[in-house]
C-alpha positions in Angstrom: -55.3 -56.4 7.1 -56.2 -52.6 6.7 -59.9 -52.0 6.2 -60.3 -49.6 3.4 -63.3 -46.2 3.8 -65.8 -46.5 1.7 -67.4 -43.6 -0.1 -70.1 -43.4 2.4 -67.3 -43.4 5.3 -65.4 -40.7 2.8 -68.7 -38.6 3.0 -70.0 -38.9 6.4 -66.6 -37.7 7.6 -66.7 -35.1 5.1 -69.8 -33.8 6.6 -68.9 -33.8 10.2 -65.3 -32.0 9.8 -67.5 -29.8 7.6 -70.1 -29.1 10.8 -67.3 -29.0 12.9 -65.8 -25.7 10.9 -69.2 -24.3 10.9 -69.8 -24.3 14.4 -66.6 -22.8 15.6 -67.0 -20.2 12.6 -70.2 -19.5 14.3 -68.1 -18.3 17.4 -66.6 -15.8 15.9 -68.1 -12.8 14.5 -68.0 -12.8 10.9 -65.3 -10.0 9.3 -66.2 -8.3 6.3 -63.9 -5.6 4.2 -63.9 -3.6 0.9 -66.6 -0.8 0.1 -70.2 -1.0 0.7 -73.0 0.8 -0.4 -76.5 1.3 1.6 -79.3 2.9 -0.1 -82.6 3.5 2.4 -84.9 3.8 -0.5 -83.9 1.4 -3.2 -81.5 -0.8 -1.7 -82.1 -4.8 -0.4 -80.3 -6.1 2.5 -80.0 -9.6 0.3 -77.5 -7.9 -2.2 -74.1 -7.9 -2.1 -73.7 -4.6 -0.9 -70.7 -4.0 -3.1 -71.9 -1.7 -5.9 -75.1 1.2 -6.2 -77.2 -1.1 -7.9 -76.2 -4.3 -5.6 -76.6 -1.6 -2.5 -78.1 -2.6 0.9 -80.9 -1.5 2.4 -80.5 -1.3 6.1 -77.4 -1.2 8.7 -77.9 -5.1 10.0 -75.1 -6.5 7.6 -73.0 -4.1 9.2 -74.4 -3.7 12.6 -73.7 -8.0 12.5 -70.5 -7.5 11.6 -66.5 -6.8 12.6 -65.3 -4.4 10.3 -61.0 -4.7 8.4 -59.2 -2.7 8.2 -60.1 -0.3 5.0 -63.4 -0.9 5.1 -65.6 1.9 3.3 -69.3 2.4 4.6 -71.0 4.6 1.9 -74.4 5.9 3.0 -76.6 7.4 -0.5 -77.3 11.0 -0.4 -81.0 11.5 -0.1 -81.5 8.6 2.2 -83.1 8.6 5.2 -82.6 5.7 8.0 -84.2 5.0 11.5 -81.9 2.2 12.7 -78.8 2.8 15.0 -75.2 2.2 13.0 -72.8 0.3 15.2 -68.9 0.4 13.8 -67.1 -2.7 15.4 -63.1 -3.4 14.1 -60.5 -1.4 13.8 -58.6 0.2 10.7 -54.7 1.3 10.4 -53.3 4.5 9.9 -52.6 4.0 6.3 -56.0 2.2 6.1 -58.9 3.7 8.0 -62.2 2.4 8.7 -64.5 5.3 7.0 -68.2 6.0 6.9 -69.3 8.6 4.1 -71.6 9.6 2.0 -71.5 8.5 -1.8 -74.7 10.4 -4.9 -75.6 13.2 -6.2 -79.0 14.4 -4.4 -78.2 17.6 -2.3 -78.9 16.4 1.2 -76.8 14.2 3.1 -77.4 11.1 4.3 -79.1 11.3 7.4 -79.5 9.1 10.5 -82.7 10.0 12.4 -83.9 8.6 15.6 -86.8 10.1 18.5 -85.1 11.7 21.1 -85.6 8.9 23.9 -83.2 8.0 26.2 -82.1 5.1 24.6 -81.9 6.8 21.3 -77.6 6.3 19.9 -77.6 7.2 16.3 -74.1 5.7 15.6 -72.4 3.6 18.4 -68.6 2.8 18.2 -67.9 0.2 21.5 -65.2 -1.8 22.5 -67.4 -4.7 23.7 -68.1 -7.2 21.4 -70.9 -9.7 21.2 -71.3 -10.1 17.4 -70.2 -13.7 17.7 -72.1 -14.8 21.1 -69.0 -14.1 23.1 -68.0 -11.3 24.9 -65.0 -9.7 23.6 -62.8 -6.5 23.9 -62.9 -4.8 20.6 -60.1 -2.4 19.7 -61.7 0.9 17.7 -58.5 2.6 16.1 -58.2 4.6 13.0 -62.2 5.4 12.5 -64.1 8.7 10.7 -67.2 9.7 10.2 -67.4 12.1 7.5 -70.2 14.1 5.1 -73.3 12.5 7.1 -76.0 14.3 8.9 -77.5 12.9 12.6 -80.9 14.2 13.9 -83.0 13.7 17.2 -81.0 11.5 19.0 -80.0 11.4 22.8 -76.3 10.4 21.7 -75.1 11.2 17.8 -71.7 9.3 18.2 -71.0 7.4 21.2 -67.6 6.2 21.2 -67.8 3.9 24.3 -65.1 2.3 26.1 -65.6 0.1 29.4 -62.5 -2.4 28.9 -59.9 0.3 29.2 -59.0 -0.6 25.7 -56.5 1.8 24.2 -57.2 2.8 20.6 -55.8 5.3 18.6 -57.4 7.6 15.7 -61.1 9.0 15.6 -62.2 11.6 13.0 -65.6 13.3 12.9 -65.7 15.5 9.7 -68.3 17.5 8.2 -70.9 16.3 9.9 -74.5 18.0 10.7 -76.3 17.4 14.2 -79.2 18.5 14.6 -81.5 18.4 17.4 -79.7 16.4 20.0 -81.7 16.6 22.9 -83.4 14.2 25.4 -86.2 16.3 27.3 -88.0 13.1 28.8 -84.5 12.9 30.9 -83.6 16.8 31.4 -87.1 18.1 32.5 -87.2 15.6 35.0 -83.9 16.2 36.6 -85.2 19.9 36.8 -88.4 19.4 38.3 -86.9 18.7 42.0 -88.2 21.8 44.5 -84.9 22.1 45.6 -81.2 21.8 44.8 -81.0 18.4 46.8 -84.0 16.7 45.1 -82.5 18.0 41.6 -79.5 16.3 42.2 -81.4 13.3 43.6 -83.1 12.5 40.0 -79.7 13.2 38.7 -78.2 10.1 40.3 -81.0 8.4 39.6 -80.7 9.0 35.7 -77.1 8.4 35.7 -77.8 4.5 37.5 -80.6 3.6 35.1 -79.4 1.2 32.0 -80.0 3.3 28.4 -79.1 2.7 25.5 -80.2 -0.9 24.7 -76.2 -1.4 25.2 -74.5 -4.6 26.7 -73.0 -4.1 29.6 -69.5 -5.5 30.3 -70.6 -9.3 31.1 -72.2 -8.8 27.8 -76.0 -8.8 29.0 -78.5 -6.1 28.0 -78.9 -3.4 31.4 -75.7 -1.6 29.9 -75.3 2.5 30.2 -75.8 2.7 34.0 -73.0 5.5 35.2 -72.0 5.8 31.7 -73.3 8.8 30.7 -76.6 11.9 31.3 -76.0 14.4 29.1 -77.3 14.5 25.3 -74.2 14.9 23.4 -73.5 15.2 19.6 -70.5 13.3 19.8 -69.6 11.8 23.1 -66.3 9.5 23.9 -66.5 8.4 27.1 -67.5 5.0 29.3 -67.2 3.3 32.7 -64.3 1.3 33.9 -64.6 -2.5 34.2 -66.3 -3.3 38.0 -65.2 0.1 38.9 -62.0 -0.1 39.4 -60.5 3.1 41.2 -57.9 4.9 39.4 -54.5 5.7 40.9 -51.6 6.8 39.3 -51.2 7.7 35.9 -53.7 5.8 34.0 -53.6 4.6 30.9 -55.3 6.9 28.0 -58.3 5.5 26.1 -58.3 7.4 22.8 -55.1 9.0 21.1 -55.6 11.5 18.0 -59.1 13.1 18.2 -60.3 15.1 15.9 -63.2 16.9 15.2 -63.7 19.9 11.7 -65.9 21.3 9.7 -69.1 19.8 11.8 -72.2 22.0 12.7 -74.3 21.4 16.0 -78.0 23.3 15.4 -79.8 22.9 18.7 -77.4 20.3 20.6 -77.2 20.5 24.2 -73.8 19.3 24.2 -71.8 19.6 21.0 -68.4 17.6 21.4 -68.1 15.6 25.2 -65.4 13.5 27.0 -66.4 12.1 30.5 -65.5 9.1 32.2 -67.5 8.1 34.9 -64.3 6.2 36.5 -63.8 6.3 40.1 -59.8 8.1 40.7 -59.4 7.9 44.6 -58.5 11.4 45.9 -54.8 12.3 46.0 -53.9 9.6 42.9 -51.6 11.9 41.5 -51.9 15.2 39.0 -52.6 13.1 36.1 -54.9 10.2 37.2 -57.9 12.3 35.4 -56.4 14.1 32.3 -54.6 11.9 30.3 -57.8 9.5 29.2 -58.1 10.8 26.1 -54.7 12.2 24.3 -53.9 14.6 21.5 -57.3 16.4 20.7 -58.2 19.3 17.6 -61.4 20.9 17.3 -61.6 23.3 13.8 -64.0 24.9 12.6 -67.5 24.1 14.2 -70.3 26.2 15.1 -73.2 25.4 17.2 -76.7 26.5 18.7 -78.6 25.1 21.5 -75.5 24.6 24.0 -76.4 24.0 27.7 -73.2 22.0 28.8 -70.7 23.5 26.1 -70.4 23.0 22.3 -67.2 21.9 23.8 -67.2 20.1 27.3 -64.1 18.1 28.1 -62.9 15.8 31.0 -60.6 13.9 31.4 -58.4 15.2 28.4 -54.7 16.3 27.0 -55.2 18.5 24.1 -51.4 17.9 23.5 -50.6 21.6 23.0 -47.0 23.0 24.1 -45.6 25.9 25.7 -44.1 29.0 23.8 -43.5 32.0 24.9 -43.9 33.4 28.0 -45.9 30.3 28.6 -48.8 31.1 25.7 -50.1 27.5 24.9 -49.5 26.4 20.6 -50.3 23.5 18.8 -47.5 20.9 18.6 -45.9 20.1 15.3 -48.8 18.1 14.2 -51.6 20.4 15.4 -52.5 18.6 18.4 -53.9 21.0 21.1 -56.0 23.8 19.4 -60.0 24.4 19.6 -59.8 27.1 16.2 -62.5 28.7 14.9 -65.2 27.1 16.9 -68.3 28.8 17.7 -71.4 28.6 19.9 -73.6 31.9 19.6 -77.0 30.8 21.5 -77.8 28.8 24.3 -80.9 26.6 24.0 -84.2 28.9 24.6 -86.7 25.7 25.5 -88.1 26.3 28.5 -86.8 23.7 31.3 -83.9 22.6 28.9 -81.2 23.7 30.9 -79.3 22.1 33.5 -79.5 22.4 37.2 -75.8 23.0 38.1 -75.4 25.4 36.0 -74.9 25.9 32.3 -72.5 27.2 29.8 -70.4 27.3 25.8 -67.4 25.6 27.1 -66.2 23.5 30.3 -63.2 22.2 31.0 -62.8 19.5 33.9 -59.3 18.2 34.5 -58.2 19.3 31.4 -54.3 20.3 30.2 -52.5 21.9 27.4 -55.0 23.5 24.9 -54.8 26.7 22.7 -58.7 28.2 22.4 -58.4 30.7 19.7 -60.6 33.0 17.4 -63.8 31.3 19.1 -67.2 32.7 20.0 -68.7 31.6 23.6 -71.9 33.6 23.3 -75.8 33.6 23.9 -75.8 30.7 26.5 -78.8 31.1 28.8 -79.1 29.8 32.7 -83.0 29.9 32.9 -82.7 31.1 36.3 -80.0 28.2 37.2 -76.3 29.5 38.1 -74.1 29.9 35.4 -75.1 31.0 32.4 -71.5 31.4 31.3 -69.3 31.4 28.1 -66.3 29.4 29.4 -66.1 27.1 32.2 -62.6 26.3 34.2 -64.4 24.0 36.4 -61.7 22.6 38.2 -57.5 20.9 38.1 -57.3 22.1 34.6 -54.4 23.7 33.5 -51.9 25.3 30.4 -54.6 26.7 28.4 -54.4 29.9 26.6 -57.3 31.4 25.6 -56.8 34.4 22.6 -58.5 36.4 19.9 -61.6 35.3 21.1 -65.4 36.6 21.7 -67.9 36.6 24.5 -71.5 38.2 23.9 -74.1 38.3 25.7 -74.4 35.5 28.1 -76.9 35.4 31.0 -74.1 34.9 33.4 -70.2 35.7 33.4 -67.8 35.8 30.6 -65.6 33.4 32.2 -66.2 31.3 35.7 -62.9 29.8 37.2 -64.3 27.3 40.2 -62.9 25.8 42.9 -60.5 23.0 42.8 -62.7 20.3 44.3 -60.5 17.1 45.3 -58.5 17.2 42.4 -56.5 20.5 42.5 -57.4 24.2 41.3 -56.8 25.4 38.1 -53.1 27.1 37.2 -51.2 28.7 34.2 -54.4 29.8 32.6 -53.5 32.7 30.0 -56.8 35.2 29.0 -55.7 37.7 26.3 -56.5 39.6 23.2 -60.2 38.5 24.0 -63.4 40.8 23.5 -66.4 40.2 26.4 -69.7 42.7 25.5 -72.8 43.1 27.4 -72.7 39.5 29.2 -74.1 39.3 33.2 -77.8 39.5 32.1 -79.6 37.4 34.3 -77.4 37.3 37.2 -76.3 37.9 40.5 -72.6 38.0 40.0 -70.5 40.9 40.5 -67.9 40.4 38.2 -67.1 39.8 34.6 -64.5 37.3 35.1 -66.2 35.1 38.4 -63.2 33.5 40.1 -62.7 31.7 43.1 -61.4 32.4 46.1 -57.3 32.3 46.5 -57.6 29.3 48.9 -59.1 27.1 46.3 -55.6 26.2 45.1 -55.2 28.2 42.0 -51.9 29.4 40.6 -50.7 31.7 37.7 -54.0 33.4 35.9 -52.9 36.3 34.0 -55.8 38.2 32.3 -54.2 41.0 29.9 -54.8 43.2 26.7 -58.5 42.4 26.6 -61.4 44.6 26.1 -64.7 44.6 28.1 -67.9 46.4 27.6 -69.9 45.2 31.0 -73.0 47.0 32.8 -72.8 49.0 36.1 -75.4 46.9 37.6 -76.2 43.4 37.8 -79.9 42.2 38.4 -79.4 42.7 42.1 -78.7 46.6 41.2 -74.9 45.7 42.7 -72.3 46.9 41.5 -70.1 45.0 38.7 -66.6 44.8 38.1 -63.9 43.2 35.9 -62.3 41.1 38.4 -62.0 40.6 42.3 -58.8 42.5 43.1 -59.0 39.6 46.5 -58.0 36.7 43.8 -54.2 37.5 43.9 -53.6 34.7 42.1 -54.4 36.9 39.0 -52.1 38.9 36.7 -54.9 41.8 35.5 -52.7 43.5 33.0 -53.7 46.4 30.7 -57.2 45.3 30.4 -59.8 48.2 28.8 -62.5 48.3 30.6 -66.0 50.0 29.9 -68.9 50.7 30.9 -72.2 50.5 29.0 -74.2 53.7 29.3 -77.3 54.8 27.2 -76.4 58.0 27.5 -73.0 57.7 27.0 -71.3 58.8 23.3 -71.3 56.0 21.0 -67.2 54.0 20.9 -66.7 51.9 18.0 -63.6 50.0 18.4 -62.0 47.1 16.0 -61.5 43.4 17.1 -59.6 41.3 14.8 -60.8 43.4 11.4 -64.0 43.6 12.5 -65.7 47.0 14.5 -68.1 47.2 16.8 -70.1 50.2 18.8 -71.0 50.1 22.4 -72.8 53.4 24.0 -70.0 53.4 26.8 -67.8 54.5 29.3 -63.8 54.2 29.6 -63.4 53.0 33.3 -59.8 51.7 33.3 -58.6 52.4 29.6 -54.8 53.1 28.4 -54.1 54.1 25.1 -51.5 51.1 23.3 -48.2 50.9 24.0 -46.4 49.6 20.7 -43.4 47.3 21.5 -41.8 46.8 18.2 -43.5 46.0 14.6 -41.9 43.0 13.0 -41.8 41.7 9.4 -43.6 38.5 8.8 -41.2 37.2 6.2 -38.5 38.8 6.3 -35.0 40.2 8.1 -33.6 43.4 7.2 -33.5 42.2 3.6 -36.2 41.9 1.1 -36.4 41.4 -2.6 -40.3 42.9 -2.7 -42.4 45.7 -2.5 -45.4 44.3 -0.2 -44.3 42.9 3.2 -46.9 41.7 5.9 -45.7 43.5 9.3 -46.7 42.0 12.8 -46.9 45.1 15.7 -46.3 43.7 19.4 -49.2 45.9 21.0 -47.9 44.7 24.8 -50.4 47.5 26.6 -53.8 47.8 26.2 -56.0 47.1 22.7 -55.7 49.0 19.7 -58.5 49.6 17.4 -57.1 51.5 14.2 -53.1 52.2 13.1 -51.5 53.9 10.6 -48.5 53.0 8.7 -46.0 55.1 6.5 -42.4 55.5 5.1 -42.8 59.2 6.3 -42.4 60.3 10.4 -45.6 62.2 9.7 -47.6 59.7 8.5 -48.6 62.1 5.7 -51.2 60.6 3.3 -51.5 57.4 5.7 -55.7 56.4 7.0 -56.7 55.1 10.0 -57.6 51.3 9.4 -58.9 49.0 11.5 -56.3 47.4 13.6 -55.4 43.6 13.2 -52.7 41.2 13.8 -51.0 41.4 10.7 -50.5 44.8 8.8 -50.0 45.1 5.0 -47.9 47.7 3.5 -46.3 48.1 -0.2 -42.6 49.7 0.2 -42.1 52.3 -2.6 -40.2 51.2 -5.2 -36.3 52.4 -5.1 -33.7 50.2 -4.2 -32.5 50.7 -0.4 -32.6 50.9 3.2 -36.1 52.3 4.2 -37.6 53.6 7.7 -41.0 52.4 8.5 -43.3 53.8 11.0 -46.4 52.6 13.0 -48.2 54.0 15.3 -52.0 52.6 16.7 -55.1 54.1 18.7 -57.8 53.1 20.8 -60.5 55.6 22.1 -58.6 57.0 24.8 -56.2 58.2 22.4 -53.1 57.2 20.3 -49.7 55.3 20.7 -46.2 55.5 20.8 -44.8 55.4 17.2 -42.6 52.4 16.3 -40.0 51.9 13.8 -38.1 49.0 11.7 -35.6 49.2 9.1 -35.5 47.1 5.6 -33.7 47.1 2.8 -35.3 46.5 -0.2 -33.4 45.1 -3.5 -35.7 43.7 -6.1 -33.0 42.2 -8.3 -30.4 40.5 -6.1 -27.0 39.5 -7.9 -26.6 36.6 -6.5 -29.6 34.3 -6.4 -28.2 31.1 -7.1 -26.6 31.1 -4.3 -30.2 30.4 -2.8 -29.9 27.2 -3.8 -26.5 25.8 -2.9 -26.7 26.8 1.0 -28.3 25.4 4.3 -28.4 25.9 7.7 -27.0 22.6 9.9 -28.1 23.1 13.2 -26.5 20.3 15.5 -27.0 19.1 18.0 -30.2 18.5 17.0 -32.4 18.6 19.4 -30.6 20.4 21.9 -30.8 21.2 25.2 -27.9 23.7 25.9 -25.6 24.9 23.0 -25.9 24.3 19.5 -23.9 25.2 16.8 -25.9 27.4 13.9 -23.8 26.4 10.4 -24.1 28.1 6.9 -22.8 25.0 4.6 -23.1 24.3 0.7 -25.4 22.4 -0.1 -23.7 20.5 -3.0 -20.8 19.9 -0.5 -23.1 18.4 2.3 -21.9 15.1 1.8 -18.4 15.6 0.7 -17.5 18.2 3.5 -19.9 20.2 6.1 -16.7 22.3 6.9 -16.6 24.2 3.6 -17.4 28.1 3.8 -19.8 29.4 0.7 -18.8 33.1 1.4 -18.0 35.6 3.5 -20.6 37.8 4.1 -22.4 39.2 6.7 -25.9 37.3 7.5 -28.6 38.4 9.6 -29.4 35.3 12.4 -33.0 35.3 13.6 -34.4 32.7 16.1 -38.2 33.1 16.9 -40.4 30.6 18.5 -43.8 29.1 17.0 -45.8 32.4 17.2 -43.6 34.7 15.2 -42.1 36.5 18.2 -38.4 37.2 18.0 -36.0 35.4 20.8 -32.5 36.8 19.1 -31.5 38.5 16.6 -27.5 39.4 15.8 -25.5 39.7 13.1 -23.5 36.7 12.0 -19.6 37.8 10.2 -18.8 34.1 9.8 -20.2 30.9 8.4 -20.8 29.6 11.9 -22.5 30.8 15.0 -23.0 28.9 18.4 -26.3 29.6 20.6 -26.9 29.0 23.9 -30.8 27.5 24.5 -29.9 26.8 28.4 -33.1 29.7 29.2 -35.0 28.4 26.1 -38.4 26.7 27.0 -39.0 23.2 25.9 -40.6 23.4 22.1 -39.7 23.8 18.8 -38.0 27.4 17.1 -37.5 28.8 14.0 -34.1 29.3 12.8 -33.2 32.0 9.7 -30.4 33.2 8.4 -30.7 35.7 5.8 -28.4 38.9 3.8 -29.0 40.6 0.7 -29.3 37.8 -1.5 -30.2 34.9 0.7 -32.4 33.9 3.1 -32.1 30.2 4.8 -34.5 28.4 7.0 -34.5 26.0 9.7 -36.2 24.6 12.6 -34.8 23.5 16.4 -36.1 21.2 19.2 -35.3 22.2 22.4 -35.3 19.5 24.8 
């Protein structure tokens, strides 16, 4: 006979299945998702969190919590908080995890801390102890955007000690100000010597900071994680120090950094990875860790170890032309627009070592253009520099860039340590003025010695106003003609002398006058002036020209349909020229010539044929250029095909006119350019670097575009 549960029973069961659920939910850390609100002055940390008037008070509902995908952290604008944020979960890339700023008062929502070493303002890890057990924590698909972060040691630590790989972090408009730790700086500068300096260094780097967990999950965390006060750091320490070898798997892919000011930061935006890599593990056991990096837009003061100081990283740019370092397709690769114009002025905030705007460290494939490296101070310490190859770093191209008066060089190549020296670095179409001011260096551009492994530096088209003397009263020159692994090309060289006649020159639209002496100037040599937009054939009046200046800098041109250039100014020179054809129908001669202070150019010509009413503009919109293969890696055959017959047959011929075939690569310049009789051309890419090119076919009346990968 079956014994039947009474209600009691029916309970009592009820209530220990019910305790049972409990206590493993308690194991886990609780996940929350949607959007949140958090208001420092009227908010309560008992709301719901969910709306303005149900907003939170304080970060511990989300500093408690793993964060879904989607999840919106909205911080009020106005409010003020004194509480680290940490960001555990991990978003998607159609879903990101976001922190931003929500109200209408005028300031942003700011985190503010003290300065002391254990200060992290927001903390993104991928160690987990919300629920009581340690976990790794994957931190993909995360930005912080519209926020401001003040008087912290670290603004955004994005920490990683379980080699977990993660993919997507965005900081966006984002103020930092004051990020500085003088408590742990002035005491690594108060040895009496370079050996006891370096002594409290290694001490600072052992000590826990950062009330973090460490990667048993105990409090003591931080020890060899990180020294230097960083706006935004990513970095870490391996798991029980595991040595490196090989290629090693990469931490963070897609970083990205815009629109962010850094106002008295000694380090702006910092990779290192205190990871032990065994010497000889292979060219890529450093700089890979983080993958895929763009910097846009940022400006900073207060730099000791860069606005920019990388380690361990792959910007992701690819080689064009003559080896010149672009973005990929996607943008990947570029510091643009990014600016650091005074060092920090504190007395003893500096760095023993050495200090300087930018530092790379086993660092590959970047594009540095229209930057500012200036104002960095050394304090009396070595250095003092704009831009730091410090060592195995290589494919950057540095361009259109300016360096202004630094206490120490314009740029400092070192040696190449255990890792390797630094190779297929590319230094052109830069401007360096009145830098070596306190220090002992006898060069502009201090490079290493040839034995230190370096390969393929070429330094051309760049103008430099430097003194005659250095602090030492020794002489000072541009480069050390004993580096022969240096291509100096058609650099203009000056130097600075009160009673010299003023120069004014023009860099990038913008002049400048220097009381100065030519020491090693040519005048430009004009290779060819391209159109922008178009080949031969154009149906308007004002065309953007590009000049190839491939000797020395030009400061002014002039442009004109007449050999004589009558009625035509002097303007200041820059990379793309305007010009308004006159207005009847026809083929039409342009000329260009350019100057510098020695004197003027060559005079270059191109042809264009202007029609401002073609016949046959519909036919526009019926071709298209097949390219296939597609990608290729030897020949390819270049098609003209209708595209209403795409489908029903590629073979068919829309006319029979001449076309003009252009293939240039990501920069604008011109790789071939032939006339194409039929409706078919082949190409041979065999010599073609690896990368993308821009295909364009184009007559009277039409004008095609397309785009090849070459393999």
């Amino acid at each position: 006979m079956t014994k039947q549960l009474n209600w009691k029973s029916i309970i009592s069961i009820k209530i220990i299945i019910l305790f049972f659920v409990l206590s493993c939910m308690s194991l886990q850390a609780a996940s929350i998702g949607g959007t949140f609100y958090i208001d420092a002055t009227n908010g309560s940390d008992t709301n719901s969190g969910l709306s303005d008037e149900q907003a939170w008070k304080s970060f511990d509902n989300i500093n408690k919590s793993v964060l879904l995908a989607g999840t919106k952290i909205y911080l009020k604008k106005g409010s003020e908080w004194n509480q680290r944020l940490e960001i555990r979960g991990s978003g998607i890339r159609q879903n990101w995890i976001v922190v931003s700023a929500y109200g209408t008062a005028a300031n942003k929502p700011k985190i503010s801390l003290t300065n002391s070493k254990d200060d992290i303002a927001v903390l993104i890890s991928d160690i987990d102890k919300t629920s009581g057990i340690v976990k790794t924590q994957v931190n993909s698909f995360i930005e912080i955007k519209d926020i401001e972060i003040a008087n912290t040691r670290l603004g955004i630590y994005y920490r990683s000690v379980k080699y977990t790989e993660n993919t997507g972090f965005t900081v966006r408009n984002v103020t930092f100000t004051n990020i500085n730790c003088d408590e742990v700086i002035f005491a690594c500068n108060q040895g009496t010597d370079g050996a006891a300096k370096n002594a409290e260094i290694t001490n600072q780097l052992a000590i826990s900071k950062g009330n973090l967990i460490d990667q048993n999950g105990n409090l003591g965390g931080g020890k060899y994680e990180y020294i230097f006060p960083a706006a935004i750091f990513v970095g870490g320490k391996t798991y029980s120090n595991q040595t490196i070898t090989g290629n090693h798997t990469t931490v963070l892919t897609e970083f990205h950094v815009e629109d962010c000011v850094f106002d008295e930061c000694m380090a702006g935006v910092m990779s290192v990875f205190y990871w032990p890599v065994a010497p000889g593990a292979g060219a890529n056991a450093w700089r890979q860790v983080v993958n895929k990096v763009k910097v846009i837009n940022c400006s900073g003061t207060g730099a000791v170890n860069g606005l920019i100081a990388f380690d361990c990283v792959n910007g992701g740019a690819i080689a064009g032309s003559g080896g010149k370092m672009q973005p990929d397709t996607e943008g990947w690769g570029v510091l643009e627009n990014v600016r650091v114009t005074r060092g920090a002025s504190v007395p003893g905030r500096t760095w023993p070592n050495g200090t300087t705007g930018l530092i790379f460290s086993s660092v590959q494939n970047f594009l540095v253009n229209n930057s500012e490296f200036s104002g960095i101070l050394n304090q009396n310490n070595p250095d003092g520099c704009g831009f730091d190859f410090e060592t195995h770093t290589s494919n950057v191209t540095v361009q259109h860039s300016r360096f202004f008066n630094n206490d120490g060089h314009a740029m400092l190549l070192m040696n190449g340590g255990n890792y390797g020296g630094n190779s297929n670095i590319i230094i052109e179409n830069n401007l360096f003025a009145n830098n070596l001011k306190n220090s002992t260096s006898e060069f502009e551009m201090y490079f290493s010695r040839t034995e230190d492994g370096h390969q393929n530096v070429r330094i051309s088209n760049n103008m430099a106003f430097i003194p005659r003397l250095n602090k030492e009263n020794k002489a000072i020159g541009f480069i050390n003609p004993t580096r022969t692994y240096v291509q100096d090309i058609d650099n203009d060289v000056y130097y600075l002398d009160e009673s010299a006649q003023p120069l004014t020159i023009t860099f990038k639209g913008e002049t400048f006058t220097y009381k100065a002496q030519p020491n090693n100037t040519k005048v430009p040599l004009v290779a060819n002036l391209e159109s922008k937009d178009i080949d031969f054939f154009t149906d308007t009046t004002n065309i953007l020209f590009k000049p190839s200046i491939t000797r020395a800098v030009a400061s002014y041109y002039q442009i004109s349909e007449s050999s004589g250039f009558e009625n035509a100014e002097w303007k200041p020179f820059s990379a793309l020229i305007p010009f308004m054809l006159s207005e009847s129908d026809g083929t039409k001669t342009i000329y260009f010539k350019a100057k510098n202070p020695i004197g003027e150019s060559n005079v270059s010509t191109v042809t264009v044929i202007l029609k401002k009413n073609p016949e046959k503009k519909d036919a526009f919109t019926r071709l298209h250029i097949k390219v296939s293969p597609n990608p290729v890696s030897s020949k390819a055959n270049i098609s003209i095909i209708g595209y209403d017959d795409l489908l029903a047959d590629e073979s068919s011929e829309p006319n029979n006119q001449a076309y003009t075939l252009t293939v240039r690569d990501l920069t604008g310049k011109t790789i071939i350019q032939k006339l194409m009789n039929e409706s078919i051309a082949e190409l041979d890419f065999d010599n073609f670097k690896p990368g993308y090119y821009l295909i364009s076919i184009s007559n009277e009346t039409t004008k095609l575009f397309a785009k090849v990968l070459k393999h």
